[in-house]
N, C-alpha and C positions, 0 to 999 in steps of 0.2 A: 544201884543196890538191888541184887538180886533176893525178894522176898519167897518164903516158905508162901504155901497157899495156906496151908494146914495150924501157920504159927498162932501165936497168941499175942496179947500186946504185953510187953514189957514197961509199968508204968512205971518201973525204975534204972532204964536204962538210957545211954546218950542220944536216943531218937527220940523227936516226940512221937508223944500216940498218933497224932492224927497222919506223922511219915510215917509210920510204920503200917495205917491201916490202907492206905494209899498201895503202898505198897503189895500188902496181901493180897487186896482188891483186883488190882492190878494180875496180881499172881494167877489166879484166881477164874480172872476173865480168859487170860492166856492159857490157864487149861481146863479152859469149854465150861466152867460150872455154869456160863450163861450166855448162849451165844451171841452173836450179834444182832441186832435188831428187839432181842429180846429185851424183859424187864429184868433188872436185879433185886436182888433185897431189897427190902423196903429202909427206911430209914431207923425206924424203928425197930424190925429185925436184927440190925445191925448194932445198935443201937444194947438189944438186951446180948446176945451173942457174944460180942465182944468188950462190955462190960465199961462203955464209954459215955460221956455226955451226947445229947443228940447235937451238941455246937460244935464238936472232936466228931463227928460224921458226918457233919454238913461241912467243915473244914474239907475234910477228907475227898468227898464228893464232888464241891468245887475247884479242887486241883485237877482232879481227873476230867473235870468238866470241861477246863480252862486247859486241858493238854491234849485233849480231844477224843477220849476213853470212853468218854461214855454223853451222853445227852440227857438233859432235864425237860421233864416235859409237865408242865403244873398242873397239880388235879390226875395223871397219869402214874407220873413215877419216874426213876431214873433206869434208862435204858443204855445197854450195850452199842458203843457208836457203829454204825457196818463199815467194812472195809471194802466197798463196791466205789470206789472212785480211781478204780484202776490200777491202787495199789497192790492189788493184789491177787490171787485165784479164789 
């Protein structure tokens, strides 16, 4: 599913929230809002921004964690994963 970076969540539609912020996240990091190595939004930014539970952004957060998008670092914040393992320029 190709997401909008720019979308919104549709809290009444056949995706859930926390796919669809996955998604935009996802959208998002793919066009540069936060480069690699960097930090993203905070959780809580994200949190008032997109008008969700912080349990629907820690969802969110830990898919991308778990797919390799980005890294948790505790006490830090969650960061943009790099792509310096050869996959790529």
């Amino acid at each position: 599913m190709d997401a909008d970076p720019d979308a919104t969540i549709d809290h009444d539609g056949p995706v859930t929230p926390y796919r669809q912020l996955v998604g935009i996240l996802r959208a998002r990091i793919a066009r540069g809002d936060w480069a690699p190595g960097r930090r993203m939004a905070s959780e809580t930014d994200l949190v008032q921004q997109y008008g969700l539970a912080r349990t629907t952004v820690r969802r969110a957060i830990a898919v991308l964690r778990d797919e390799g998008d980005v890294i948790v670092v505790p006490q830090r914040g969650t960061f943009v994963a790099g792509r310096s393992d050869g996959a790529g320029g």
